[in-house]
C-alpha positions in Angstrom: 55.1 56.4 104.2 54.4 59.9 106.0 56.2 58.5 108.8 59.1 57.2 107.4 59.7 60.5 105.5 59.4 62.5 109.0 61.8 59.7 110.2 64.5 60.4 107.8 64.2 64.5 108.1 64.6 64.4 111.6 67.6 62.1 111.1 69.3 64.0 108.8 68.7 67.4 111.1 70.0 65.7 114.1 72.8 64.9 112.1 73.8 68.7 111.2 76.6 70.5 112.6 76.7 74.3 112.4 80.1 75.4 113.4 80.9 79.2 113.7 84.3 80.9 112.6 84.4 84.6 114.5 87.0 87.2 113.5 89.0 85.5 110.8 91.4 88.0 109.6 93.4 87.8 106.4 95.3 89.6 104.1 94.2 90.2 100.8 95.6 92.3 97.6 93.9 95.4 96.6 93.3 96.0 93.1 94.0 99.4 93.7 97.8 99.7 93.0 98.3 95.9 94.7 98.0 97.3 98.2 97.1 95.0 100.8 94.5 95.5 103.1 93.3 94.2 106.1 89.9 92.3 106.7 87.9 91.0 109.1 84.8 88.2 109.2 82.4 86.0 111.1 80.9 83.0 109.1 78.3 80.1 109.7 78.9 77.0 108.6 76.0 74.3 108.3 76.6 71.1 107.0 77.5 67.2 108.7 80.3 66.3 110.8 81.6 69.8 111.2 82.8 70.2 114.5 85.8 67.3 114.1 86.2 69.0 111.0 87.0 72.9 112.2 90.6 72.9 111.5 90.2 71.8 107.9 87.4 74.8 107.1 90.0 76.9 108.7 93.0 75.5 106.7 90.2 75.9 103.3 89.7 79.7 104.4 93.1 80.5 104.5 93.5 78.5 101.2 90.6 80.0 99.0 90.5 83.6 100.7 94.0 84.6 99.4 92.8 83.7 95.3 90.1 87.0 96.0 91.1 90.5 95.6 89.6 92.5 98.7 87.1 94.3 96.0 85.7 91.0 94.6 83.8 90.5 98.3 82.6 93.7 98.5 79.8 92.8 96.1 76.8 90.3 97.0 77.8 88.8 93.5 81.7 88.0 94.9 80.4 86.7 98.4 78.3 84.2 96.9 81.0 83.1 94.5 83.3 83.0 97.9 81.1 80.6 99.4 80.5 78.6 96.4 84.4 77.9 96.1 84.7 77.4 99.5 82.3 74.5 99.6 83.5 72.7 96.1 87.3 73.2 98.1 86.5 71.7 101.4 84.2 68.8 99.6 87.1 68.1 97.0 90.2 68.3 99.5 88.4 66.9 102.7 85.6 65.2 101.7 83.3 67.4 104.3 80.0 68.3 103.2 78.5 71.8 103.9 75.6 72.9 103.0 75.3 76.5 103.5 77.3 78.9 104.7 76.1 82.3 105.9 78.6 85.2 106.5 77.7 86.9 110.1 80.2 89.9 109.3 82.4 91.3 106.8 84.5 94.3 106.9 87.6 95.9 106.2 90.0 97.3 108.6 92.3 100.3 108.2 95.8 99.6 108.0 97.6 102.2 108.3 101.2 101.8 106.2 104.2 103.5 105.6 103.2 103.3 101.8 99.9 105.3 102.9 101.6 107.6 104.9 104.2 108.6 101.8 101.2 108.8 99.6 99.4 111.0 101.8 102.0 113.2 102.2 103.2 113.4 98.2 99.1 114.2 97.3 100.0 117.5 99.9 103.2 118.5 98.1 105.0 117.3 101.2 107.3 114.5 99.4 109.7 115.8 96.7 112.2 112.9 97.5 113.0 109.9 96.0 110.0 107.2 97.5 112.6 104.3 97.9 114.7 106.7 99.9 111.9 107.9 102.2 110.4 105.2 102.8 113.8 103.9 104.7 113.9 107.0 106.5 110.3 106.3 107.7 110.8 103.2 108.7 114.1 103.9 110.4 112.5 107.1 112.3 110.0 104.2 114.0 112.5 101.8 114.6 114.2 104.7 116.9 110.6 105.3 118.6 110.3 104.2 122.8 107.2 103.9 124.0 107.4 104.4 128.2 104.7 102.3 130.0 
């Protein structure tokens, strides 16, 4: 019986995949003032049949990612529900089993906007002008910009 029981674990390990997703990088709103902001992760996934599977994770992360605001991943309580959705969507949609999935890196990477940039300079007392009209001056001031190699 001892046997048999070894027999099966080993099967069922031999049959896990672990397949690794490095520097995904999405969009994501901001509950501060609907901003969007950049970020960045690694994740681990462990499950069966994985590797033949990688563009449907990928197509599930782009999927599930953009229903989170950047904030709700910044607590352990939000990453866990991230992975939790992720798993039910991929089983649901693509009948792939995961069983785990461990995140190797998470952060968020400044974006510097043109909306930032106007903010910035209205908090100094800089910006007096309408922010509509501004902001198309801005942008049109880096349109003109050269850059010489």
């Amino acid at each position: 019986m001892r046997k048999v029981t070894l027999l099966l674990l080993l099967s069922s390990f031999m049959l896990a995949d672990v397949v690794e997703i490095k520097n995904f990088e999405s969009d994501l709103f901001s509950k501060d003032r609907n901003r969007v902001k950049k970020i960045e992760f690694s994740l681990l996934f462990d499950g069966r049949d994985l590797k033949e599977n990688r563009y449907k994770i990928v197509d599930a992360l782009n999927i599930v990612i953009s229903s989170f605001y950047v904030e709700d991943l910044f607590t352990s309580k939000g990453k866990e529900r991230f992975k939790t959705v992720i798993i039910k969507y991929i089983s649901k949609k693509y009948a792939v089993d995961i069983d785990d999935i461990f995140i190797q890196q998470f952060k968020v990477k400044e974006n510097v906007s043109v909306d930032a940039f106007i903010d910035a300079l209205r908090d100094e007392g800089f910006c007096r002008e309408n922010p509509r009209k501004l902001r198309r001056s801005i942008a049109e001031s880096f349109e003109d910009i050269e850059i010489d190699n």
